[in-house]
N, C-alpha and C positions, 0 to 999 in steps of 0.2 A: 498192503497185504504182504503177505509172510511168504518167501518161495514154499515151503512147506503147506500151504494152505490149499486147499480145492480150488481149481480153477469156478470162477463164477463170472458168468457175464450179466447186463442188465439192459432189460427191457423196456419196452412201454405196451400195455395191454390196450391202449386205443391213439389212435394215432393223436391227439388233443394233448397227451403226455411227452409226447418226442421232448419238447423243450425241456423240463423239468426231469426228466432221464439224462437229457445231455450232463444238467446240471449236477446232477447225482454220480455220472459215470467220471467227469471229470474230481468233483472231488474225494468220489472213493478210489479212482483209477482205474476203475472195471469196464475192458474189451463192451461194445455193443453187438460186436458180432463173433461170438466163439462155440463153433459147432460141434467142441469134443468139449463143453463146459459141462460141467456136475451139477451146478447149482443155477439158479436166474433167480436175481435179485429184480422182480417187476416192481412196477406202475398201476394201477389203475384204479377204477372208483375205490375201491378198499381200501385205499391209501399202498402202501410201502409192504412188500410180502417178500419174503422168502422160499423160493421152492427145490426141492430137489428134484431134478431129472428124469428120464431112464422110467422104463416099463416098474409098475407094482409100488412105484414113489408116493406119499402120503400126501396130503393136500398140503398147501401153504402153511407158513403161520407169521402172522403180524401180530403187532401191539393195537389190542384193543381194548379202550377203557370205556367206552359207551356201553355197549353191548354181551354179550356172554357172558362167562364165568365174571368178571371185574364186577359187571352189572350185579348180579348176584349175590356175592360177595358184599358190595355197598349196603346194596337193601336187604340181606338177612344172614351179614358174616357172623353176627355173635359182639359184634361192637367191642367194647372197651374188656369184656368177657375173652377176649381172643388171647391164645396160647403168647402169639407174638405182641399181642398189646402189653402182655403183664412181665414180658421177657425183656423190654425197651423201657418200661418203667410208668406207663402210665397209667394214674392214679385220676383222682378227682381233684383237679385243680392244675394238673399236672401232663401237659406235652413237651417232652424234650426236643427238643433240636437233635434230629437224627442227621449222620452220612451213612447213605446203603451203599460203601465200597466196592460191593460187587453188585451193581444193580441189574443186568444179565437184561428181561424184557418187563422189568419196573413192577412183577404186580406185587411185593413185599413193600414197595415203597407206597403202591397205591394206596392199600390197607393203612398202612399210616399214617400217610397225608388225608385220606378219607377220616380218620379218627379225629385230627388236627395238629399232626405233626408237621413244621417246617422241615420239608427233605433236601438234601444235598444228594446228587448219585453219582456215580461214577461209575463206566463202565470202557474195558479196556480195548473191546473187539469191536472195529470199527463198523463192521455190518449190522452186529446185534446193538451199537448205540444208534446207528440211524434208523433200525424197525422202533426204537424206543421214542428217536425226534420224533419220528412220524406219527406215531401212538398218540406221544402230548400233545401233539400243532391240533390231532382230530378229536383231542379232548377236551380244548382247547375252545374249539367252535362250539361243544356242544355244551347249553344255558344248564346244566341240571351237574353236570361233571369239570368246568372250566374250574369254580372256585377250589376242584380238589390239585385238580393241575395244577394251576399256580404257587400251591404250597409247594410243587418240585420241579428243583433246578438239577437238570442234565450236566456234566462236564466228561468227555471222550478224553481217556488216556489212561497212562498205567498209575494202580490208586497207592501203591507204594512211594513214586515216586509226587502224585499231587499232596498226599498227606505231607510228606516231605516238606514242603514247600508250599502248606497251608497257611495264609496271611489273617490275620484278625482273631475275631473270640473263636475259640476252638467247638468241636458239637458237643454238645453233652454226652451222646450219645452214639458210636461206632457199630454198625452192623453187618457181619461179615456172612456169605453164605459161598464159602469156597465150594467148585465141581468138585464132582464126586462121583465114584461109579453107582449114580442111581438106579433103584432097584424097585421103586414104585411101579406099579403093577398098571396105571392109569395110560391109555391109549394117548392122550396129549403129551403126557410127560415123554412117554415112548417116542415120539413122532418129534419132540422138537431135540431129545437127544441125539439122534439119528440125523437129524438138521447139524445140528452145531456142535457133537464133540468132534470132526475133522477142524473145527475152527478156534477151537477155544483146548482141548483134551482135557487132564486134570489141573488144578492151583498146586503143581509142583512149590511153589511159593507163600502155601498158605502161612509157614511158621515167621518167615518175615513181615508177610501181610499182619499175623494181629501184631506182632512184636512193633509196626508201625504204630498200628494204631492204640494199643496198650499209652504210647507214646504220646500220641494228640487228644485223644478221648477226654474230657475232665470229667466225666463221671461215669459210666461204664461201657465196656465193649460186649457183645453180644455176638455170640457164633453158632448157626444154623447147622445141624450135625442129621444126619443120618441117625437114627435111635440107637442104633447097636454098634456105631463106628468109634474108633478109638477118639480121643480131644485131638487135636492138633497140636503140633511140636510146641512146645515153649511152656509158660507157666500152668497150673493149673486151675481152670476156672473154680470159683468163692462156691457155687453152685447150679446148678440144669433145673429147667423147667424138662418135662417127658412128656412126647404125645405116642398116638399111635403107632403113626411110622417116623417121627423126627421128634428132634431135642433141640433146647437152645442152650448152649453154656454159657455160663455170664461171669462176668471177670468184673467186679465192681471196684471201684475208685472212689467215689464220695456218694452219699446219700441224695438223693433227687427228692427237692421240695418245693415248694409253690412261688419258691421267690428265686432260686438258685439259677 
């Protein structure tokens, strides 16, 4: 953790947890006992949660791919129909090997891999990648959602420097959705911003991020925009997909076909 960063300590919600808290405080390095802490990183049945502190604080939020919105989403997102399915490139015959560079708490990546994408992710903040371990391991277990898990592989750190110092066939596919001052109107979205820009703030870094990834992509890179927000620094994307309230910019590199 970052000295700049909110103090957070972490819990266990039933005492059967202590071990598995031990394990989690030692490798994230977070205090179990800090009584002027902002945040508690808990334990309990629910898996791995985030919560913020202090009187009028919003509930939790964890990675959940079982149940809620994810749930939902599986069973009547709009399938291969979806903004971000036709924005990634897939077609009938056709799943790219995606990296979601910024994969924040996985659910762009789920939709994905629910589709039949092999995902890669990366994420840089070490809090918000272990709500995301924890998300997978209980995806993991469960017989209806395991086989979508499996299609994504987690890696914690900065995606600048993994792309860097990416080994083997490169993804076909880069998927960028730098922070941004979100302005969606939705009570969750509301609630996990409030969580996590003390943690994370803006992708001061976004122009180096695609400029990375322009770099490793063999066939196009894809950036998740706010509808009304300027592109990001650097070249300018081939063409936008537009929804409601977001856009995706695509910066293609070679045509995606059923054998490539």
């Amino acid at each position: 953790m970052t000295a700049s960063c909110p103090l957070v300590r972490i819990e266990a919600l039933a005492p059967h947890f202590a071990e598995l808290v031990g394990a989690w405080a030692s490798r994230l390095g977070l205090p179990m006992q800090a009584d002027e802490a902002e945040f508690a990183l808990q334990l309990g049945e629910a898996g791995l949660q985030l919560q913020l502190l202090g009187p009028h604080a919003p509930g939790p939020v964890r990675v959940d791919f079982v149940e809620g919105g994810a749930a939902h989403r599986r069973q009547f997102g709009g399938g291969s129909g979806q903004m971000i399915a036709k924005a990634v490139g897939i077609q009938p015959g056709i799943r790219p090997r995606v990296l979601d560079a910024t994969a924040g708490l996985g659910r762009d990546a789920f939709v994905l891999a629910t589709l039949g994408c092999e995902m890669v992710m990366f994420e840089r903040q070490p809090l918000i990648a272990a709500l995301l371990e924890d998300g997978l391991r209980r995806g993991f277990e469960d017989a209806e959602v395991r086989a979508i898990v499996e299609r994504m592989r987690l890696q914690q750190g900065n995606a600048i420097e993994l792309m860097g110092q990416w080994q083997g066939e490169p993804p076909q596919v880069i998927y960028l959705d730098p922070m941004f001052p979100h302005r969606e109107k939705s009570a969750l979205v509301k609630k996990e911003m409030r969580l996590f820009r003390p943690f994370v703030g803006d992708d001061l870094d976004a122009g180096a991020l695609l400029e990375q990834a322009l770099a490793l992509a063999s066939h196009r890179v894809v950036v998740k925009r706010p509808r009304k927000a300027p592109t990001i620094d650097g070249p300018k994307p081939g063409y936008s997909l537009e929804g409601k309230s977001s856009r995706y910019d695509i910066y293609p590199k070679k045509k995606l076909s059923a054998d490539s």
